[in-house]
C-alpha positions as CSV (number, residue, x, y, z in Angstrom):
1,X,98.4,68.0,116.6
2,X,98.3,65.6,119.3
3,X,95.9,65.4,122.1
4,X,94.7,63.1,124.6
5,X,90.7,62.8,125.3
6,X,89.6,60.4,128.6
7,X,85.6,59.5,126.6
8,X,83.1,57.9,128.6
9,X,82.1,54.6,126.7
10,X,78.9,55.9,125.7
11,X,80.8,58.5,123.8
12,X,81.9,57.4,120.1
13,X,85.7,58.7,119.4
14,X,84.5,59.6,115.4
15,X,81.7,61.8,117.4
16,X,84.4,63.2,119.8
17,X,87.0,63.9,116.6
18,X,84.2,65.4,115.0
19,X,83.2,67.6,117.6
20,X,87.0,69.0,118.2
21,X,87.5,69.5,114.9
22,X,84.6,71.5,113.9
23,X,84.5,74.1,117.4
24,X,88.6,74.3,116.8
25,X,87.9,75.1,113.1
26,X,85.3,77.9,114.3
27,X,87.7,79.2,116.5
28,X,90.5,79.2,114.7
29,X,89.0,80.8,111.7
30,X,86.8,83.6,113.8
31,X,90.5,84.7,115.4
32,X,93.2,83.8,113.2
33,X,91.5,83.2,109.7
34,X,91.6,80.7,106.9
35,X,92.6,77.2,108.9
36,X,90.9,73.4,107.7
37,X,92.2,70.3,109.7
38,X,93.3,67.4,107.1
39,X,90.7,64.9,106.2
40,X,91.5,61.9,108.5
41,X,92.7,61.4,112.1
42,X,94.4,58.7,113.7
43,X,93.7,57.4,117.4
44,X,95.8,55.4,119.8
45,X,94.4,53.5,122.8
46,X,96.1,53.9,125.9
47,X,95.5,52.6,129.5
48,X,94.8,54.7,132.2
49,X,98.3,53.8,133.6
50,X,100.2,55.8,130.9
51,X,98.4,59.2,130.9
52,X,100.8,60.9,132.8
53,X,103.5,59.6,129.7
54,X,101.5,60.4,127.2
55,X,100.8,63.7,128.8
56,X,104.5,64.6,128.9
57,X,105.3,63.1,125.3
58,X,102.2,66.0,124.3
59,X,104.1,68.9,126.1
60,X,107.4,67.8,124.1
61,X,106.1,66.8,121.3
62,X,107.3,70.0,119.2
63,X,110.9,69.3,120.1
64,X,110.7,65.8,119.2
65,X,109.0,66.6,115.9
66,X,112.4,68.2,115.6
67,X,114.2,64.7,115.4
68,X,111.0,62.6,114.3
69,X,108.2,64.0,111.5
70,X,104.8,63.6,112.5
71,X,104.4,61.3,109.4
72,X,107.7,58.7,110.4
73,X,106.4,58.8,113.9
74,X,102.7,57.7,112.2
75,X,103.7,55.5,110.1
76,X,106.1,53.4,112.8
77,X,103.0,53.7,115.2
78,X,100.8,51.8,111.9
79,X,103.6,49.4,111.6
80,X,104.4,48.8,115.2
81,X,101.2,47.3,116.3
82,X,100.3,45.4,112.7
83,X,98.0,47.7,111.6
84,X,97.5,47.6,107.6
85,X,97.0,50.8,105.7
86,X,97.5,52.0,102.3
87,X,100.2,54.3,102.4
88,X,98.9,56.3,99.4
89,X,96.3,57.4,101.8
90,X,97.8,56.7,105.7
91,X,98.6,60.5,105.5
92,X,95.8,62.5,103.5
């Protein structure tokens, strides 16, 4: 899943991933059934500038899951911008 949240400052992103998580979860599960998100997340900082981008890359994003997985696409996101990560755990 992708999404894009605009936090205030005052408003830690683990609070914010926890808080969409758990009232999705309740959701999902009172309507649909048995759903659990995986353990981890990972976040991407974007400036204000490249919302409307990011907003269409969300709206496509099943169709270019079709050319790219999820976890490529992660994983060139981690390696991309330096990030280090052990890949025995980068996707849960």
């Amino acid at each position: 899943m992708h999404a894009l949240l605009v936090l205030p400052p005052t408003v830690p992103l683990a609070k914010a991933v926890q808080f969409l998580k758990g009232s999705s979860s309740k959701w999902i599960n009172e309507s649909e059934g048995d759903f659990a998100w995986r353990e981890g997340y990972g976040a991407f900082s974007v400036s204000a500038s490249q919302t409307s981008e990011v907003v269409r890359y969300i709206a496509n994003q099943r169709a270019h899951h079709e050319k790219k997985t999820f976890e490529d696409e992660f994983l060139a996101f981690l390696k991309k911008y330096g990030i280090e990560y052990d890949p025995t755990h980068a996707l849960g």
